[in-house]
LOSE-174578 format. One record per residue: x, y, z of N, C-alpha, C, CB in turn. Coordinates in pm, whole numbers, plus 50000, padded with zeros to 5 digits. Glycine has a CB too. Layout:
BEGIN
XYZXYZXYZXYZ
...
This chain:
BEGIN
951152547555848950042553455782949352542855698950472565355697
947952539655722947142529855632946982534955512945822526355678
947182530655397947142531455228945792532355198947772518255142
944872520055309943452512555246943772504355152942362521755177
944742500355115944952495155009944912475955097946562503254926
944572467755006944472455155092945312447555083943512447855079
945862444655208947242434255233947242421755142947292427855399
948062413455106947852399255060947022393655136948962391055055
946002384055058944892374255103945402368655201944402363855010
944642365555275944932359655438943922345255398944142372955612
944502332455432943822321355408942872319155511944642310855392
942322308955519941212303855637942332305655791940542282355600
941202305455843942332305655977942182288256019941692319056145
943502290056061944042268556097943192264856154945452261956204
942702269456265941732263556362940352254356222940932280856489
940012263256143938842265856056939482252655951938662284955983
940862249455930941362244055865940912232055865942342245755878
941422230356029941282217156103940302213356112941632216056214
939032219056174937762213856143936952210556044937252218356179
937392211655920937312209155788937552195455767938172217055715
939272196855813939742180855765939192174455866941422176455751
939022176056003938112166556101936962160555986937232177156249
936522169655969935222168055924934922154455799934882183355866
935802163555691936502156155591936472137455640938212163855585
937402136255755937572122155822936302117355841938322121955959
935572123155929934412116656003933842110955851933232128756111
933022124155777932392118055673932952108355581932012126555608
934372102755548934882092055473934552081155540936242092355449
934872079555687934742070855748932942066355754935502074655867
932332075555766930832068755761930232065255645929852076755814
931262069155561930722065355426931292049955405931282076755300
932652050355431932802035455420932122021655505934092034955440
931522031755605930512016155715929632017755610929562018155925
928632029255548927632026255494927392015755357927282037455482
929032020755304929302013255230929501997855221929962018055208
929721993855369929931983255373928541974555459931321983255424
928161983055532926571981655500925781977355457926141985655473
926301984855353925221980955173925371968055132925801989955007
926861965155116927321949155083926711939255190929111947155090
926681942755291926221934155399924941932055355926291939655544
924131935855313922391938255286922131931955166921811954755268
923511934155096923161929754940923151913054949924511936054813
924441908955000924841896755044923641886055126926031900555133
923171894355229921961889555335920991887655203921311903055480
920511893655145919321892355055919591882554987918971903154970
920401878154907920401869454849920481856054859920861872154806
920401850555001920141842355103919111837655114920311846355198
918631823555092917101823755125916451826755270916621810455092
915481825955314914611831255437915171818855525912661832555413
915601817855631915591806755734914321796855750915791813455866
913551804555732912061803155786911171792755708911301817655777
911861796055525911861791555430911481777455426912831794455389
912391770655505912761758255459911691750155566914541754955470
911171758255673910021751655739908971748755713909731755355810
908761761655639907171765155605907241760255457906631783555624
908281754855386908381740655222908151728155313910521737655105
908771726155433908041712155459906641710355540909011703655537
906431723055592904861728255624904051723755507904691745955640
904491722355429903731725955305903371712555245904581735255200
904601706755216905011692955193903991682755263906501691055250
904181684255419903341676755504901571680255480903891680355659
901581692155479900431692955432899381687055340900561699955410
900411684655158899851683655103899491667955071900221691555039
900921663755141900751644355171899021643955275902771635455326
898771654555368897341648355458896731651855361896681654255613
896391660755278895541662455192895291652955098895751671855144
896151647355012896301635454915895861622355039898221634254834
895801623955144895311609055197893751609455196895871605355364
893241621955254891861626155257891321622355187891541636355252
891891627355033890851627854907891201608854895891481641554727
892181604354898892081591354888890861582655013893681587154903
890811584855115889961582755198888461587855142890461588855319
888381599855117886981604155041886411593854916887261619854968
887531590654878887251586254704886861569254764889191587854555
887161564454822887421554254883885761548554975888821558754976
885611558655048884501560655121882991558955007884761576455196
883681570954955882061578854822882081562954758882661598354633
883051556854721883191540154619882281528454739885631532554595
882451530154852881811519654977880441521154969882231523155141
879831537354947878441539354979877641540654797878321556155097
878691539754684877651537054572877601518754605878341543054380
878581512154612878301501654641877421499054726879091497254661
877141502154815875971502554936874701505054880876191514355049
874981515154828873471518054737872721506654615873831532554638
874121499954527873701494754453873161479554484874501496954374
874071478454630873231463454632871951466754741874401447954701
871541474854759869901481654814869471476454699869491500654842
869721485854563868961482854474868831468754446869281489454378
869691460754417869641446354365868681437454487871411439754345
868831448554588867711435854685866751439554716868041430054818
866351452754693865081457154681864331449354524865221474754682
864841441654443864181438754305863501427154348865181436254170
């Protein structure tokens, strides 16, 4: 004869258990790649650029043609006041 009265609590059922702690696993485990991830990224960053060190002597080379130019300019502009000035002295 049923009472209605309610039996002792009945826990999760195992099956329900298990997929829990599956679960439980998976997510530790992806937490620790992400985690290690992170260090990987942190580490990479603080690395200079590869690329870096091309485009400093890109730069380098650059600024040596530039410094010859203006020496060539300065050099040149000094040939043609001279040019000019002995016009003048022989035009007198």
């Amino acid at each position: 004869m049923s009472t209605g009265a309610p039996g002792p609590p009945r826990g999760p059922e195992p099956s329900l258990v298990q997929e829990l702690l599956a679960e439980r696993r998976e997510l530790k485990v992806a937490n620790e790649r992400l985690r290690l991830e992170a260090g990987d990224m942190k580490a990479a960053a603080g690395k200079p650029d590869p690329r870096l060190r091309a485009l400093e002597e890109e730069n380098r080379r650059l600024r040596e043609q530039l410094a010859a130019a203006r020496e060539e300019r300065d050099s040149l502009r000094e040939g043609v006041q001279e040019a000019l000035q002995e016009m003048k002295r022989a035009s007198r």
